[in-house]
N, C-alpha and C positions, 0 to 999 in steps of 0.2 A: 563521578565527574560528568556535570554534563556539557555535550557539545555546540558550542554556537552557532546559532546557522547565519553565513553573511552570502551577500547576493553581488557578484562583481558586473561592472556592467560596461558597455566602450563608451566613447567619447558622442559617439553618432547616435547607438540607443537610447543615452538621456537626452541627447539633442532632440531627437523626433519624440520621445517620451515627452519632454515637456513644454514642444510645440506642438503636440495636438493636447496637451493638458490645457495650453493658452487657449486653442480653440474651442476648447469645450464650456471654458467659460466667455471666452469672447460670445457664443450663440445662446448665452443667457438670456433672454427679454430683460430681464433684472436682474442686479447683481447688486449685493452687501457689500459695501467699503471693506470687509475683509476679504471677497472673493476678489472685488480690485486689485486689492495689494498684493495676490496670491497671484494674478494674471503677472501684475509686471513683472513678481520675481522670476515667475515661470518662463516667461518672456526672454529676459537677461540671460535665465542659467541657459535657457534652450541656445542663444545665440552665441555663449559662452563656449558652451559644450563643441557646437559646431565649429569653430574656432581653433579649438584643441586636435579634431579629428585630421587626422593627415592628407593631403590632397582634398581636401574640402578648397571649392570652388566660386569662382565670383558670383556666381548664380543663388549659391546658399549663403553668402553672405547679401545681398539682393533682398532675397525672401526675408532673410533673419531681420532686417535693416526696415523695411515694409510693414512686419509683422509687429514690432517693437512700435514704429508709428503707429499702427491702427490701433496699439495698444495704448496707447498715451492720447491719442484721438480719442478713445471708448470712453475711458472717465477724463476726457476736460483738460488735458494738460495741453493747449495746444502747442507752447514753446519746444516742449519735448517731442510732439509729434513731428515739427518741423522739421530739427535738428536731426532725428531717426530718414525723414523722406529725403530730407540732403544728402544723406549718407548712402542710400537709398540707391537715389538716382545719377551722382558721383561714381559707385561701383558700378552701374550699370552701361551708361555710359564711357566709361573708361573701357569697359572689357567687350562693348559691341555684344551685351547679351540681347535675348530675342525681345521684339516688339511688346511681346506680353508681359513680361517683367519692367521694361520701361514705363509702358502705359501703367502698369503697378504706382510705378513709381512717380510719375504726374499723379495719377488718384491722390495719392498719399501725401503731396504736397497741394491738392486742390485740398482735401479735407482738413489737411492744420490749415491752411490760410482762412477758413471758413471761421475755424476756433478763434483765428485771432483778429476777425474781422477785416480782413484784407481779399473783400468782396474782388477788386478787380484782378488782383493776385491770382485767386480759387478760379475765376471763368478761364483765364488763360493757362491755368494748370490743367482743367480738366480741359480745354480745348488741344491739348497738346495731347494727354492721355486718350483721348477720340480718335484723334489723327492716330496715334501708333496703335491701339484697337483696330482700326481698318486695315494695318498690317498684318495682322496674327489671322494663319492659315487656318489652325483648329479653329473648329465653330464652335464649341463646348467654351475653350478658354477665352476667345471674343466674347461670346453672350455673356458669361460670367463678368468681366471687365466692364463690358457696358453696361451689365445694372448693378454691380458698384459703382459706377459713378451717377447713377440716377440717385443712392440714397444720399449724394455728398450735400445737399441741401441750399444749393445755391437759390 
């Protein structure tokens, strides 16, 4: 008889398992329409997972919500990217989380409005995401925030 080996795992470990699995194809230079497909689901289950874990927080839905948009931004989808930055920036603001997840969260709706051609939408998203950028006390999480919004392409 032999013995099966199975691997159990929590709610939060695939969460972060397969949010940094998104990120690792997110930092593709190029990626195969299967590693696309592979991002979104990765994406969903990660946001899923997170979801399920017990006292998971508005902050991780934020991220999760953010994450999903830059994922639908990466390959083109811009509808979907917007719909993820509403959700986004909705949690974020409801729960008075910190300046740097908001500004997140303007990026993210500057960059779908970019996909869907809604040029003066995108400067007034990212002039919003600036302004709360100039909030955030970490100088690590500012500089990060303002050169994503340098690659939004306006």
């Amino acid at each position: 008889m032999t013995v099966k080996e199975t691997s159990t795992f929590t709610h939060k470990q695939l969460a972060v398992k397969y949010f940094n699995a998104t990120w690792d194809i997110l930092d593709l230079t190029k990626r195969t329409k299967e590693e696309e497909e592979k991002m979104v689901h990765l994406a969903h289950s990660s946001f899923w997972h997170w979801t399920q874990v017990e006292g998971h927080t508005p902050k991780n839905l934020s991220i999760g919500y953010w994450q999903l948009s830059r994922v639908y931004a990466t390959v083109g989808n811009g509808e979907r990217a917007q719909y993820y930055a509403e959700r986004c920036l909705d949690v974020s603001l409801a729960n008075k989380i910190e300046p740097f997840y908001v500004g997140y969260a303007y990026e993210a709706l500057g960059r779908s409005n970019v996909l869907l051609d809604q040029r003066d939408l995108a400067i007034e998203h990212t002039n919003h995401a600036q302004e709360y950028a100039e909030q955030v006390q970490n100088e690590n999480e500012k500089s990060m925030l303002l050169n994503d919004l340098k690659t939004i392409g306006i």
